[in-house]
gemmi code that builds the backbone of each chain (N, CA, C; Angstrom):
import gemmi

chains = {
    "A": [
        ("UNK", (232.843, -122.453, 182.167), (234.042, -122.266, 181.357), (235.266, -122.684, 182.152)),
        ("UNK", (236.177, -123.517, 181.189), (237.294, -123.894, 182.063), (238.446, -122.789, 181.739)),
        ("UNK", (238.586, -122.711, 183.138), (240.257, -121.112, 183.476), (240.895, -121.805, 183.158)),
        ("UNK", (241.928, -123.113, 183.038), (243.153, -123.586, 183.013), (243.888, -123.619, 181.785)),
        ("UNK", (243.036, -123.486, 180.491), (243.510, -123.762, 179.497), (244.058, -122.383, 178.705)),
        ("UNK", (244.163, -121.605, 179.665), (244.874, -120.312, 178.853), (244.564, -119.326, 178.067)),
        ("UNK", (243.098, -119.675, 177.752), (242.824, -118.986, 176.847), (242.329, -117.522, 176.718)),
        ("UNK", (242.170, -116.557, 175.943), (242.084, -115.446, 175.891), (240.856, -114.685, 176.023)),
        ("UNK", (240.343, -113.473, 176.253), (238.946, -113.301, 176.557), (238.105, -113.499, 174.938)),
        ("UNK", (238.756, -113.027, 173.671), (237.551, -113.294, 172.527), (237.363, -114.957, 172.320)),
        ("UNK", (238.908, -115.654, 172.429), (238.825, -117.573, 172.399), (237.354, -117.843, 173.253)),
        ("UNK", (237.446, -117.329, 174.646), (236.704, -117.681, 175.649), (235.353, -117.044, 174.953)),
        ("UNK", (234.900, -115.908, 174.924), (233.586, -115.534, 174.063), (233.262, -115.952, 173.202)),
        ("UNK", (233.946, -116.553, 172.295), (233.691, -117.634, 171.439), (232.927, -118.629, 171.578)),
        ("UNK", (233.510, -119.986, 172.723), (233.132, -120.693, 172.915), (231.978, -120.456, 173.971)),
        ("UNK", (232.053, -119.665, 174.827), (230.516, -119.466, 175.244), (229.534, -119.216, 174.408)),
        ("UNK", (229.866, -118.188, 173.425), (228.907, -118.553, 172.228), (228.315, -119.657, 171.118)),
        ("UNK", (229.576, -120.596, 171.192), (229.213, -122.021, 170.648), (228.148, -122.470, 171.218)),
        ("UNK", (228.172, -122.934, 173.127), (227.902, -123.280, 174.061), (226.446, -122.917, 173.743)),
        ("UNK", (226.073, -121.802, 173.750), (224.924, -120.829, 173.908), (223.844, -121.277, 172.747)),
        ("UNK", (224.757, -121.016, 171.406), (223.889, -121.581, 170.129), (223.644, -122.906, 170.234)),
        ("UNK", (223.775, -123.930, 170.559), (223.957, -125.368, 170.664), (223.063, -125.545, 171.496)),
        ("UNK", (222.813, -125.223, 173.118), (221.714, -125.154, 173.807), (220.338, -124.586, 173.325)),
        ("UNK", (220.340, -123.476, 172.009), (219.366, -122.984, 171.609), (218.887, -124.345, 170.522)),
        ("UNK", (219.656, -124.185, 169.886), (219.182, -125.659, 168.654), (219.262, -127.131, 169.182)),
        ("UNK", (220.259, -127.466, 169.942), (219.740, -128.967, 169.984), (218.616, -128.802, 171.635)),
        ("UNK", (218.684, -128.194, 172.571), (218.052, -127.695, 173.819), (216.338, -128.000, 173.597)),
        ("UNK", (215.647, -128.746, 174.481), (214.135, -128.249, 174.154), (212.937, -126.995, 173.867)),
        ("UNK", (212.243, -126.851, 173.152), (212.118, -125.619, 172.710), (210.403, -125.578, 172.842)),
        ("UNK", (210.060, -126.118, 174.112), (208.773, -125.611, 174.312), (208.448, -124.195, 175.646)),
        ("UNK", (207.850, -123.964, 176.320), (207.623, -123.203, 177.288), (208.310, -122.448, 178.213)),
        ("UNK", (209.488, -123.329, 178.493), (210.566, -122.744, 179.248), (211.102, -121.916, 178.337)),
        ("UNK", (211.659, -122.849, 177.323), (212.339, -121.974, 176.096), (211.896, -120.512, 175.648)),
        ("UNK", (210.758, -120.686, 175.705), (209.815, -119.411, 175.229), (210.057, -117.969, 176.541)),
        ("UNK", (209.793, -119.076, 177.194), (209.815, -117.695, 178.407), (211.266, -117.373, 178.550)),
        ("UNK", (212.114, -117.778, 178.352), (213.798, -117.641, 178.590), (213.941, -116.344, 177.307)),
        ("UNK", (213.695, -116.644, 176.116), (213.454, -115.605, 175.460), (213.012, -114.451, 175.379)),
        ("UNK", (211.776, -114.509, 176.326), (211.328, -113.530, 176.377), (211.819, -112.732, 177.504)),
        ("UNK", (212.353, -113.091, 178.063), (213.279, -112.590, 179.353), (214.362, -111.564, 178.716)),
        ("UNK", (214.671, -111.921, 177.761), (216.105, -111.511, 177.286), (217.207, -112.431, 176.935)),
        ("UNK", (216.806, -113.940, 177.110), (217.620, -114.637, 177.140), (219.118, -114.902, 177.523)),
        ("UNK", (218.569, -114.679, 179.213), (219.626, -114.154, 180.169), (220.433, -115.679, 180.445)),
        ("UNK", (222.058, -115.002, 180.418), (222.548, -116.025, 180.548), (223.704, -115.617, 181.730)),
        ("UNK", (224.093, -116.925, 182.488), (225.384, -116.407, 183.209), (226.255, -117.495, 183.417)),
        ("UNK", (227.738, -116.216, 183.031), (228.959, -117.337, 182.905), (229.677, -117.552, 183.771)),
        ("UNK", (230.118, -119.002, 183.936), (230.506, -119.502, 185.217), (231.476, -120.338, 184.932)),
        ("UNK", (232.535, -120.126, 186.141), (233.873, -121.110, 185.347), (234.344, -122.200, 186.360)),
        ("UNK", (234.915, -122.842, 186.101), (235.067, -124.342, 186.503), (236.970, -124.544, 186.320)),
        ("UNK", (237.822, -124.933, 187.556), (239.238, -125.010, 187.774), (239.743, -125.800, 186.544)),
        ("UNK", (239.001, -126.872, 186.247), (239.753, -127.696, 184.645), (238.542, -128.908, 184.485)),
        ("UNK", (239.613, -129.811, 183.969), (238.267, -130.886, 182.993), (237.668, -131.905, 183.933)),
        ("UNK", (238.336, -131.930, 185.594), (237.375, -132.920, 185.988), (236.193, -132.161, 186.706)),
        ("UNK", (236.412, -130.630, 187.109), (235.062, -130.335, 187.323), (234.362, -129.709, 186.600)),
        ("UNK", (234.866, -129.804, 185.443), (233.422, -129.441, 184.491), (233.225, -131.469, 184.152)),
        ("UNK", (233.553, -132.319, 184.342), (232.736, -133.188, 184.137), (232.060, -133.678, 184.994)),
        ("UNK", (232.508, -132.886, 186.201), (231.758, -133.505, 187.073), (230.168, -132.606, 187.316)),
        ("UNK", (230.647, -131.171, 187.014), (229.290, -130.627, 186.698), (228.493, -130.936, 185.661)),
        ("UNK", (228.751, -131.278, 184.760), (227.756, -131.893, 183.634), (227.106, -133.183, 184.284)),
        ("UNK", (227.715, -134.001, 185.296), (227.074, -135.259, 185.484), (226.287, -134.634, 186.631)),
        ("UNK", (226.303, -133.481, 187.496), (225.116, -133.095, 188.145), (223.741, -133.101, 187.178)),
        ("UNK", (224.299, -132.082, 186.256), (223.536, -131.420, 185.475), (222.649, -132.596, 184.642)),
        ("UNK", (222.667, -133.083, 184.499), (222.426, -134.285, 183.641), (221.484, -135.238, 184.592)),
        ("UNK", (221.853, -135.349, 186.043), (221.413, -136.418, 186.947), (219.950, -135.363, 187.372)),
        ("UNK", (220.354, -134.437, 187.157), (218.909, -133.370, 187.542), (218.199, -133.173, 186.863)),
        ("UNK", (218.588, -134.064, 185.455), (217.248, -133.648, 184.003), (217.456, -132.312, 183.148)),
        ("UNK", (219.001, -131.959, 183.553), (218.683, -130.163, 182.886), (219.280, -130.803, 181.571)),
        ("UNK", (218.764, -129.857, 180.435), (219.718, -130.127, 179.106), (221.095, -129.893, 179.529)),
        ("UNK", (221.853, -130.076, 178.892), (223.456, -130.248, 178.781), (224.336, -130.350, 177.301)),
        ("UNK", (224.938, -129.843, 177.263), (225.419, -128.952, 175.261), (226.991, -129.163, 175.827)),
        ("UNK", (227.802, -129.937, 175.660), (229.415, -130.092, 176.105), (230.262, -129.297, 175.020)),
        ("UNK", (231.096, -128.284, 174.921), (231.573, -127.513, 173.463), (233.144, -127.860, 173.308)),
        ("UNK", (233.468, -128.929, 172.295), (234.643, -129.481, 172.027), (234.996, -128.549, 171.369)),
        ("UNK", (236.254, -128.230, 171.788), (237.082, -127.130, 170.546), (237.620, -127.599, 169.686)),
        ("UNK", (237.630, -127.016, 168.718), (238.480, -127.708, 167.034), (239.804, -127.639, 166.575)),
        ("UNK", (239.906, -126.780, 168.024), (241.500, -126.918, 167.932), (242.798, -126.279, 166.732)),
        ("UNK", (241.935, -125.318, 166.384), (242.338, -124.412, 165.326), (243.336, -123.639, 165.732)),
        ("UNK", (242.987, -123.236, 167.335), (244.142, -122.197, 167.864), (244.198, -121.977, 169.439)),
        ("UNK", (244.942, -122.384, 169.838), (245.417, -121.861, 171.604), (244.904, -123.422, 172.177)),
        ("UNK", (244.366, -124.202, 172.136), (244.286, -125.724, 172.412), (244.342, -126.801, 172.140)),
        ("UNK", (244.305, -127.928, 172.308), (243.973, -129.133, 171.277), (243.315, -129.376, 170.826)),
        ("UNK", (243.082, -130.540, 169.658), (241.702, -130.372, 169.453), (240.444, -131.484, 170.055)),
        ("UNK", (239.498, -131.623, 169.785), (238.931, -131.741, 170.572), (238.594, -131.647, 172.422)),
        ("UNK", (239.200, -130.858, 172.907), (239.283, -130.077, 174.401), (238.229, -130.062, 174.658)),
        ("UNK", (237.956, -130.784, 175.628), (236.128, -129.923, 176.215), (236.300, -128.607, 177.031)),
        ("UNK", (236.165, -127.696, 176.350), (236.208, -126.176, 177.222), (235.373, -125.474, 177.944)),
        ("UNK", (234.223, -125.783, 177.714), (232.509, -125.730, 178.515), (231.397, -126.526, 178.457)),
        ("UNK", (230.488, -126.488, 179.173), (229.467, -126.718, 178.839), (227.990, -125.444, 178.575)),
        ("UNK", (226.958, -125.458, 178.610), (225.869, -124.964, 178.544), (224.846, -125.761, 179.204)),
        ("UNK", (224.120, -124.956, 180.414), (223.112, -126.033, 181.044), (221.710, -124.770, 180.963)),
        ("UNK", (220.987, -125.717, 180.245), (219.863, -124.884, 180.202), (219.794, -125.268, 178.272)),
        ("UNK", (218.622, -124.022, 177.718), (217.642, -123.309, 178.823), (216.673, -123.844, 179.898)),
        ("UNK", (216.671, -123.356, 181.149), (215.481, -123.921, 181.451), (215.356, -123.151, 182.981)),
        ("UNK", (214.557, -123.427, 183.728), (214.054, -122.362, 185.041), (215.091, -122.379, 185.934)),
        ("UNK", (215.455, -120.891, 186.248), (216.517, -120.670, 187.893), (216.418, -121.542, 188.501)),
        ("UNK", (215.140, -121.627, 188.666), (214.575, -122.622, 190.240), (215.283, -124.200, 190.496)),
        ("UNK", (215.925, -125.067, 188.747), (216.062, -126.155, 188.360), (217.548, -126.014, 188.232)),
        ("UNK", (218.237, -124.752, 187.517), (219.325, -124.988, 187.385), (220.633, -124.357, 188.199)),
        ("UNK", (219.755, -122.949, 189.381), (221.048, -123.051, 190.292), (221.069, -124.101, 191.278)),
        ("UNK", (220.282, -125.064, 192.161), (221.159, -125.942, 192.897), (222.110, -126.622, 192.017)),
        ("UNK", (222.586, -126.378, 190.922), (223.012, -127.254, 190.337), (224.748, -126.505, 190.258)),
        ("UNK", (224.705, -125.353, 189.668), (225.551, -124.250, 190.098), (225.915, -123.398, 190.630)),
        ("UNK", (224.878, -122.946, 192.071), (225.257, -122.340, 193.189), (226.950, -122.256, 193.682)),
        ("UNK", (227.345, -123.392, 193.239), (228.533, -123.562, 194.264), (229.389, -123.349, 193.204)),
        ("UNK", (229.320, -122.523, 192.327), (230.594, -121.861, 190.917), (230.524, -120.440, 191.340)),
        ("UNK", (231.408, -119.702, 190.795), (231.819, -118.121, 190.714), (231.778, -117.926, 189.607)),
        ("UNK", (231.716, -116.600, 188.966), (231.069, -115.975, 188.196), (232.709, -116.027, 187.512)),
        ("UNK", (232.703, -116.017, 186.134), (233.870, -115.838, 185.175), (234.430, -114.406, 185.513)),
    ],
    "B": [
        ("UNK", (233.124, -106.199, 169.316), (232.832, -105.800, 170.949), (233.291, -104.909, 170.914)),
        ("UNK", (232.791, -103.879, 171.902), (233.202, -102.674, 172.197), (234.346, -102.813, 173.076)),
        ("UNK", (235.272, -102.215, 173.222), (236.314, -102.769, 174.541), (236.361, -101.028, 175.137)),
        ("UNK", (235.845, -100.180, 174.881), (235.680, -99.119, 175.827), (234.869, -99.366, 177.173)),
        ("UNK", (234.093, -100.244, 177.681), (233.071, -100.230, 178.711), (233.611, -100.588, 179.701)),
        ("UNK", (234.913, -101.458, 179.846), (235.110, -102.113, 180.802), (234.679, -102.919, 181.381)),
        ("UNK", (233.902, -104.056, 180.354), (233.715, -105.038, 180.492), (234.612, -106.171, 181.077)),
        ("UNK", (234.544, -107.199, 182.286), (235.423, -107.657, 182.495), (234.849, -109.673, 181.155)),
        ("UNK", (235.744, -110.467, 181.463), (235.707, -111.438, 180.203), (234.146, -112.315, 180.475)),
        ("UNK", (233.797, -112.920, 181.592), (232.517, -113.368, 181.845), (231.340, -112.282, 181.185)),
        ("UNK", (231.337, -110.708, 181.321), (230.011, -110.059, 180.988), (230.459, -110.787, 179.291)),
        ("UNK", (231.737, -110.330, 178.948), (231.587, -109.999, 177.284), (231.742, -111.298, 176.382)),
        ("UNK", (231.582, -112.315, 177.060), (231.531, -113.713, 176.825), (229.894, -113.821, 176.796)),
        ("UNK", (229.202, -113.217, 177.565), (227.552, -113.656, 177.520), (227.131, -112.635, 176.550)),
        ("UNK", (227.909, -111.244, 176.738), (227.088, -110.315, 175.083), (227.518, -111.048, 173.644)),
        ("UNK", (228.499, -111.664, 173.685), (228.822, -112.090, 172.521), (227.769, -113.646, 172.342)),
        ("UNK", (227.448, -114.063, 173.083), (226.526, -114.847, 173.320), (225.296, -114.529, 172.606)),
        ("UNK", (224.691, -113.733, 173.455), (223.611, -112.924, 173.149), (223.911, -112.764, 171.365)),
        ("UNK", (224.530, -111.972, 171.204), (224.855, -112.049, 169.878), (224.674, -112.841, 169.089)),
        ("UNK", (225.184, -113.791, 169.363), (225.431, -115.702, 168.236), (224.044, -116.167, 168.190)),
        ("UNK", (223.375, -116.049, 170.106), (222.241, -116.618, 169.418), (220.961, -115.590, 168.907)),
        ("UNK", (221.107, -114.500, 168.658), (220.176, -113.465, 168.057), (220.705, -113.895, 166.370)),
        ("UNK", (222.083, -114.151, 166.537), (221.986, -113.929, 164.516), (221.638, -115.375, 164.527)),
        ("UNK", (221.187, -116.390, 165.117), (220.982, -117.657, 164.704), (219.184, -117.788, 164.625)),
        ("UNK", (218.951, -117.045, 165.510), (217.155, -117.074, 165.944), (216.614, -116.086, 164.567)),
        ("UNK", (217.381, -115.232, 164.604), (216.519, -113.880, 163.853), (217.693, -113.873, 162.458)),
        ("UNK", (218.266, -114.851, 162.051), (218.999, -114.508, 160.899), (218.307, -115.297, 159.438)),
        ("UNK", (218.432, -115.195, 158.401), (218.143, -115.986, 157.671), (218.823, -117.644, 157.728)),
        ("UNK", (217.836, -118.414, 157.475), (217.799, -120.318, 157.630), (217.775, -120.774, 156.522)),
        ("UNK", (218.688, -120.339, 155.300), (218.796, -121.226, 154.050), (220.441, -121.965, 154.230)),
        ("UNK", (220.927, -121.909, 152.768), (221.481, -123.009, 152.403), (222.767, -122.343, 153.474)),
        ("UNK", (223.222, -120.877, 153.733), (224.547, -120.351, 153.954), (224.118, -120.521, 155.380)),
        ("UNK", (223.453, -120.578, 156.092), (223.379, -121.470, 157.604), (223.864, -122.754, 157.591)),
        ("UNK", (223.042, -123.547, 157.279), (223.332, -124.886, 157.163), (224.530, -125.663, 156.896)),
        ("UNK", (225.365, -124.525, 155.937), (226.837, -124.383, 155.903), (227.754, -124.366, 156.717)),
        ("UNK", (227.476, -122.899, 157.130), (227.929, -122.574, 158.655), (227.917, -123.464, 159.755)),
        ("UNK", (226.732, -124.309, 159.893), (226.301, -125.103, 161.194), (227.711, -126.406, 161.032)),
        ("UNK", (227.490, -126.884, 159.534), (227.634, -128.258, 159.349), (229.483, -128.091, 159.492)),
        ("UNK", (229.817, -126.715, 159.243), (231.248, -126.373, 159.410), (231.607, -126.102, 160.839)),
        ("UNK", (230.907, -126.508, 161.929), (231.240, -126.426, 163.397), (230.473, -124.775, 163.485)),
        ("UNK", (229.882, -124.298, 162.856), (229.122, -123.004, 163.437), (230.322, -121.816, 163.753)),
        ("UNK", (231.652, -121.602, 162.892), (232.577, -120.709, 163.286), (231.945, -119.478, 163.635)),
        ("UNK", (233.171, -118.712, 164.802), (232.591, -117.676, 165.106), (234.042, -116.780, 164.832)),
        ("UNK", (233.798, -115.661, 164.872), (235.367, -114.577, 164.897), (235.278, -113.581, 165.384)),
        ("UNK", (235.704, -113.289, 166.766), (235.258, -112.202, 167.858), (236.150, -111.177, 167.662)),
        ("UNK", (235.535, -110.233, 167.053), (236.542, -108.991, 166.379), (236.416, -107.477, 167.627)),
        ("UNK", (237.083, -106.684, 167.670), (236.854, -105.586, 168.711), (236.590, -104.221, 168.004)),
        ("UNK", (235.794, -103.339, 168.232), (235.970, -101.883, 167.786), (236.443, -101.032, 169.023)),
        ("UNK", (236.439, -100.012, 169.209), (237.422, -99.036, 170.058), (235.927, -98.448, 171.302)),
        ("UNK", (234.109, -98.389, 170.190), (233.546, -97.324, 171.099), (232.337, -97.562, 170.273)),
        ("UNK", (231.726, -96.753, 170.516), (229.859, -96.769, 169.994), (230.164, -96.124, 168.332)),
        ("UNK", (230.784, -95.141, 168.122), (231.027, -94.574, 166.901), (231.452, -95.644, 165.912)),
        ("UNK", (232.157, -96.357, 165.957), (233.281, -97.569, 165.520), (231.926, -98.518, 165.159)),
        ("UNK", (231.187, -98.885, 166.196), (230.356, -100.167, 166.380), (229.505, -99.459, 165.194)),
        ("UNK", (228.914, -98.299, 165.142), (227.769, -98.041, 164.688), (228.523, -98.210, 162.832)),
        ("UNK", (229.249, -97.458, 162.942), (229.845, -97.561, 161.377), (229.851, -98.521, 160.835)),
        ("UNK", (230.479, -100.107, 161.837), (230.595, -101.084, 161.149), (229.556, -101.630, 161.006)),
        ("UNK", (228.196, -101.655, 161.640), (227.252, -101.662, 161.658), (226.395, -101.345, 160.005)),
        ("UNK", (226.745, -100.223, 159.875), (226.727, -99.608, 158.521), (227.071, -99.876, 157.395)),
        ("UNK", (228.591, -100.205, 157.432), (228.568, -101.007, 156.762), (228.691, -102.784, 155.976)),
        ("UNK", (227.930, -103.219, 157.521), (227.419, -104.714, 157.261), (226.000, -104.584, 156.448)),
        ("UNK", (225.405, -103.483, 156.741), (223.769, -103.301, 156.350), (223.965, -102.927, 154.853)),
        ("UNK", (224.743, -102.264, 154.260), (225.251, -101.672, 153.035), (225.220, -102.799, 152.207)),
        ("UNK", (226.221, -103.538, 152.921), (226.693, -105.039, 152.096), (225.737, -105.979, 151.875)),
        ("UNK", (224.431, -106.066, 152.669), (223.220, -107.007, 152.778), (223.683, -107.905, 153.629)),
        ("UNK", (224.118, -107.460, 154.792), (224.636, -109.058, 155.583), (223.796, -108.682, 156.577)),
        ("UNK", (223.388, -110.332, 157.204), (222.404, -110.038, 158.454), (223.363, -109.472, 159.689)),
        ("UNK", (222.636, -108.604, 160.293), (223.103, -107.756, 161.261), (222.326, -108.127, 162.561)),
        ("UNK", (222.917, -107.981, 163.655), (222.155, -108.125, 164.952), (222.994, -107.247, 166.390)),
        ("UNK", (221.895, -106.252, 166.596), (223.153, -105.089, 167.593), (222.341, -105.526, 168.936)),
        ("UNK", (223.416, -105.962, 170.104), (223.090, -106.031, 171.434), (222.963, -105.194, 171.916)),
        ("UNK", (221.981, -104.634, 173.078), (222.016, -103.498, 173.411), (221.586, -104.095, 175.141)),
        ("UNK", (222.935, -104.090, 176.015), (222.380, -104.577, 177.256), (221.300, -104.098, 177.979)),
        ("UNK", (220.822, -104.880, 178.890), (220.089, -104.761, 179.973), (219.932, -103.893, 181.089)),
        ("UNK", (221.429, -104.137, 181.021), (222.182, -102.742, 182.150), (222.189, -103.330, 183.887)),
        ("UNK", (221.529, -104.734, 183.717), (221.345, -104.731, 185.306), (222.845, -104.907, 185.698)),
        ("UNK", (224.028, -105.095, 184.896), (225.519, -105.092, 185.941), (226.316, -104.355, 184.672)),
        ("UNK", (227.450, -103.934, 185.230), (228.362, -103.361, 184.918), (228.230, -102.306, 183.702)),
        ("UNK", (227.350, -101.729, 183.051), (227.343, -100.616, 181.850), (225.506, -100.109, 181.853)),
        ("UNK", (225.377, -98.975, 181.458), (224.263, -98.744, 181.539), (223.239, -99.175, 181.032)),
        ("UNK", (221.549, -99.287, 180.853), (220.972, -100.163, 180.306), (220.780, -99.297, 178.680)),
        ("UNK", (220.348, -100.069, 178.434), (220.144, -99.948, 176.724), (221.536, -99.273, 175.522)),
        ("UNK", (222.802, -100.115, 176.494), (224.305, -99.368, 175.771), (223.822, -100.687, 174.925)),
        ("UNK", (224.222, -100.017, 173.459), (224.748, -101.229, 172.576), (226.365, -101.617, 172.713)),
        ("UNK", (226.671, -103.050, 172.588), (227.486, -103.451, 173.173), (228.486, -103.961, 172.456)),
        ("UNK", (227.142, -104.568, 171.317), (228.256, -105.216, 170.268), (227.534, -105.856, 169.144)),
        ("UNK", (227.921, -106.120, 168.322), (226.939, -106.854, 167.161), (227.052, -108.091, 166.420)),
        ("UNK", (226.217, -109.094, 165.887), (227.025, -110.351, 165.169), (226.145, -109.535, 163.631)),
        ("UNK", (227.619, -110.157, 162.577), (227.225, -109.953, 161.041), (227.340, -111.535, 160.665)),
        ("UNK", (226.190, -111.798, 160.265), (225.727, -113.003, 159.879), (225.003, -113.918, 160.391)),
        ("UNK", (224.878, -114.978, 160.327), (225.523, -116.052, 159.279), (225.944, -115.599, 157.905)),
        ("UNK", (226.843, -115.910, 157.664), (227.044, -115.668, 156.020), (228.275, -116.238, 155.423)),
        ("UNK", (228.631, -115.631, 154.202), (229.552, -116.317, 153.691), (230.841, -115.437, 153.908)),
        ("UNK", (232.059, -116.239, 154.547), (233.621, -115.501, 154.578), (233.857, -114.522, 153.293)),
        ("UNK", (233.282, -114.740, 152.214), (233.504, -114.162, 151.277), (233.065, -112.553, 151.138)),
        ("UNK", (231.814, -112.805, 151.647), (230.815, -111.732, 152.166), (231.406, -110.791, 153.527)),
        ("UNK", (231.522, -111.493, 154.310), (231.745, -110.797, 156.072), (233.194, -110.056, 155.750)),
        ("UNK", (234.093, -110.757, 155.097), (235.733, -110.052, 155.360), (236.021, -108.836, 155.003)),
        ("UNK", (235.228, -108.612, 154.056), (235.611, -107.147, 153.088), (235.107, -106.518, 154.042)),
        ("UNK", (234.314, -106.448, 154.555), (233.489, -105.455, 155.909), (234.377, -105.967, 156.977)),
        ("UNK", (234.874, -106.731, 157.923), (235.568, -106.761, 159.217), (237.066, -106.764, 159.295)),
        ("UNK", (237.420, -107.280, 157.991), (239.127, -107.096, 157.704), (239.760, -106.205, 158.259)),
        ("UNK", (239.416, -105.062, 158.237), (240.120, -103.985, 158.660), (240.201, -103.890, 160.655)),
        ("UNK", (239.852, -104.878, 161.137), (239.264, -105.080, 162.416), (240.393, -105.899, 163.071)),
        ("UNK", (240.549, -105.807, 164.379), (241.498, -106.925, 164.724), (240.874, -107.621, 165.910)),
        ("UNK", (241.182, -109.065, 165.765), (240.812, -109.810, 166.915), (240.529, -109.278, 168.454)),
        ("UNK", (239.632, -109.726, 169.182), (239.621, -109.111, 170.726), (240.483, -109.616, 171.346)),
    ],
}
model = gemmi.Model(1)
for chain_id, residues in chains.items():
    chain = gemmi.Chain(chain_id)
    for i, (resn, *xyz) in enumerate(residues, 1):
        res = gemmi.Residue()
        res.name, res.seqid = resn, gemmi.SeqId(i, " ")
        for name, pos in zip(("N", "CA", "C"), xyz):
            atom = gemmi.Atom()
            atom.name, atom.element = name, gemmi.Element(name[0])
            atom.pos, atom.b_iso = gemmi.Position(*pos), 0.0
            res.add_atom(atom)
        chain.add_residue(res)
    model.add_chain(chain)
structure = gemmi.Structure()
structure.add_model(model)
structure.setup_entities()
């Protein structure tokens, strides 16, 4: 999640929830998927200073094979529109997707 | 969302998560999804005060026939395990959800 753009904690729960549904439906949905579910479908949010390092984390994310879900805002309220405000990486195994975000802090 | 727990914005960004994608997995998949989806998948992150509040509105989403879905964390950080936390009503139709959350104000 990007901090810079001002936005408020339900704006921000929002779009992690966009983020979240979008990785569930367009995301692959065999084995990993299954077991992520059955986990609880644990997720953790992580934020990023503005838009060049969340693009630059998506092009990790992406160069490592993980799914990747980018969540443009519509710009209805508190941004522009189309803003890229997060991404979603996953679902898919710890093991695959923290070297990828180790080096973020927790929202 | 409950805003009694002291949740800071990262936990209540992933319960509301949790949320979106429980009413998307476990909600009804006809025509008033497909709606929803094709309309950017809106979301509207409303607050209650406490568990009493949550449970009522709860009550009366179930009254109304709207799909309901209550989070009830994990507990491994910040609130105890099995607190319900917060709930999504729907997918459904604005027409349907408002008369039940109107009285509610944004988080």
């Amino acid at each position: 999640m990007r901090t810079d753009l001002g936005m408020g904690r339900g704006k921000i729960a929002a779009q992690v929830a966009h983020a979240a549904v979008s990785a569930v439906l367009q995301g692959p949905h065999g084995a990993v998927f299954e077991a992520w579910l059955q986990a609880g479908q644990p997720k953790v949010v992580l934020k990023v200073a503005g838009a060049a390092e969340l693009a630059e984390l998506c092009g990790h994310a992406v160069a490592a094979g993980l799914p990747v879900q980018v969540i443009h805002d519509a710009g209805r309220t508190q941004v522009a529109a189309g803003t890229a405000t997060c991404c979603a990486i996953g679902p898919a195994l710890p093991a695959d997707v923290d070297p990828v975000t180790a080096v973020l802090s927790l929202l």
